[in-house]
VOPAGU-2260 file (C-alpha; in pm, 1 decimal, decimal comma):
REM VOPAGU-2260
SITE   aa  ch    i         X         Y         Z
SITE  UNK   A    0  -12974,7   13080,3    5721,0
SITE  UNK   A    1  -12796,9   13396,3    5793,6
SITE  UNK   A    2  -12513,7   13546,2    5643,4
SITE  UNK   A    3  -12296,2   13491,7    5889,8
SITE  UNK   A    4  -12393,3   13087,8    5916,8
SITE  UNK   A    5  -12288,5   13068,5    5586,7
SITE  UNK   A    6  -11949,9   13203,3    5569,2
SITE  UNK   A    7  -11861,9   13006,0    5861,6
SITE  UNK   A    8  -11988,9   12667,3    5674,3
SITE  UNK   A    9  -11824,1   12739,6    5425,8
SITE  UNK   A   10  -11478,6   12764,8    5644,9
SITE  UNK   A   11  -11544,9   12462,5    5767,2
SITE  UNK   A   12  -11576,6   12287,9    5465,4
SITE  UNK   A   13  -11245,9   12460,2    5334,6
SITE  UNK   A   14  -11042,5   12340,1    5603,7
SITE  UNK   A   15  -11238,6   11970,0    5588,8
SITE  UNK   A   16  -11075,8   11969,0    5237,8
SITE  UNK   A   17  -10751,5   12095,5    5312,6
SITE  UNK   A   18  -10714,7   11861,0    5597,6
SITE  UNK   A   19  -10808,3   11576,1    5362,7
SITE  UNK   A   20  -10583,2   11680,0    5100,0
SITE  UNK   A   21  -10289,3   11722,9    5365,4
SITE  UNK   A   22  -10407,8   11347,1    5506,3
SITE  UNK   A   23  -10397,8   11178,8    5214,2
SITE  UNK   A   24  -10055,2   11347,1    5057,6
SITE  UNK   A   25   -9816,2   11353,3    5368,8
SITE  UNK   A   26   -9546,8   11081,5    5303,7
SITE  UNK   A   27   -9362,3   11033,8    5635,5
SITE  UNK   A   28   -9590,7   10890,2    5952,1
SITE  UNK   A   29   -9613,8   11143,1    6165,7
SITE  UNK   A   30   -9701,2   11072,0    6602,0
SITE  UNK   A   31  -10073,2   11058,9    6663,2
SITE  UNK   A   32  -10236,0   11387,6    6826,8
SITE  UNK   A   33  -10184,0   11387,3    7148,1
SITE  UNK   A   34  -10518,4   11405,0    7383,0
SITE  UNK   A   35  -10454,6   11775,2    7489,4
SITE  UNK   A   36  -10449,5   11853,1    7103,9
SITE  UNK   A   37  -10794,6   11658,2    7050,8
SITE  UNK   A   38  -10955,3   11846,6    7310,9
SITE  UNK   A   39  -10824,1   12199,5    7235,7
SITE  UNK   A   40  -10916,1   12112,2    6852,5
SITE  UNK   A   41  -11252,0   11999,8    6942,8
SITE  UNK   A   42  -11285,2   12290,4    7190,2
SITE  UNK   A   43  -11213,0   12594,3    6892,7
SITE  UNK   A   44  -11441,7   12372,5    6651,1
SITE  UNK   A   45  -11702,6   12392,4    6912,4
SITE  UNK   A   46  -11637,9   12773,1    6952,7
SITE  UNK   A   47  -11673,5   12836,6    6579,9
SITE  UNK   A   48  -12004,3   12626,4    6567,0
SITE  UNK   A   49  -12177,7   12799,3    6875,4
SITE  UNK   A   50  -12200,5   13130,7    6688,4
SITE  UNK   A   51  -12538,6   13220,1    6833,4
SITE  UNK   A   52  -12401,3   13318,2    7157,0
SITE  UNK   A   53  -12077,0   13503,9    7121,3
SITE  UNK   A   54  -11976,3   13494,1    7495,9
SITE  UNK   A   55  -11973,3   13111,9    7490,0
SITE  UNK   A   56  -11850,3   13112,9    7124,1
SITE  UNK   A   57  -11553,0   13310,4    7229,1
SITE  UNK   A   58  -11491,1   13115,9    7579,7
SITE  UNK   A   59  -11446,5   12806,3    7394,2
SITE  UNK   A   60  -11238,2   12890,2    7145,7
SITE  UNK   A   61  -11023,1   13118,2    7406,9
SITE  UNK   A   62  -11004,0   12759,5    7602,9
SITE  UNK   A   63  -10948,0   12518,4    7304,9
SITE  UNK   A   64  -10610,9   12836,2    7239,7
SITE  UNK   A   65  -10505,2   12775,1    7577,8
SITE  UNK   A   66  -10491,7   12422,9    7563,8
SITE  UNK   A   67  -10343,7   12404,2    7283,6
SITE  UNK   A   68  -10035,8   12659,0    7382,0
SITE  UNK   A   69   -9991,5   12428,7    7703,2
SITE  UNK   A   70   -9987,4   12133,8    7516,7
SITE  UNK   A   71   -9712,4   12334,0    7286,5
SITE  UNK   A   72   -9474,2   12393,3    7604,3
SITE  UNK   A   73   -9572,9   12022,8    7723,7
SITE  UNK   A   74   -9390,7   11907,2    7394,8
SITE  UNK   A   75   -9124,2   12107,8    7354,0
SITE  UNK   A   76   -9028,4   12081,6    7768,7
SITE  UNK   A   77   -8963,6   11718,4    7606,0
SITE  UNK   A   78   -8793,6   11751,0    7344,7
């Protein structure tokens, strides 16, 4: 495993347990994500994960950014 492999597991684990923590503490019921926000969540996550090949690595997460600012000025265009 290189170097490199192992910082990033160890991100992912650090945000796993902050996004427990923040899970399992929030009071108020917040609106489920919306499917934009899945995809551009799952899109950076893949991004991080593909960090063999930096020119996909970056696409995705670029894409997974860009949905997630549309989905941004989809909500607040509501609101």
């Amino acid at each position: 495993m290189d170097t490199s492999q192992i910082y990033i597991s160890i991100a992912i684990i650090i945000l796993l347990i902050i996004g427990a923590i923040v899970f399992f503490t929030r009071k108020k019921p917040r609106e489920p994500l919306s499917k934009l926000t899945t995809f551009a969540f799952i899109f950076v996550i893949a991004g991080i994960c593909s960090g063999e090949n930096q020119l996909l690595g970056y696409g995705l997460m670029g894409f997974g950014i860009v949905l997630a600012v549309i989905d941004t000025f989809r909500k607040s265009k509501r609101e």
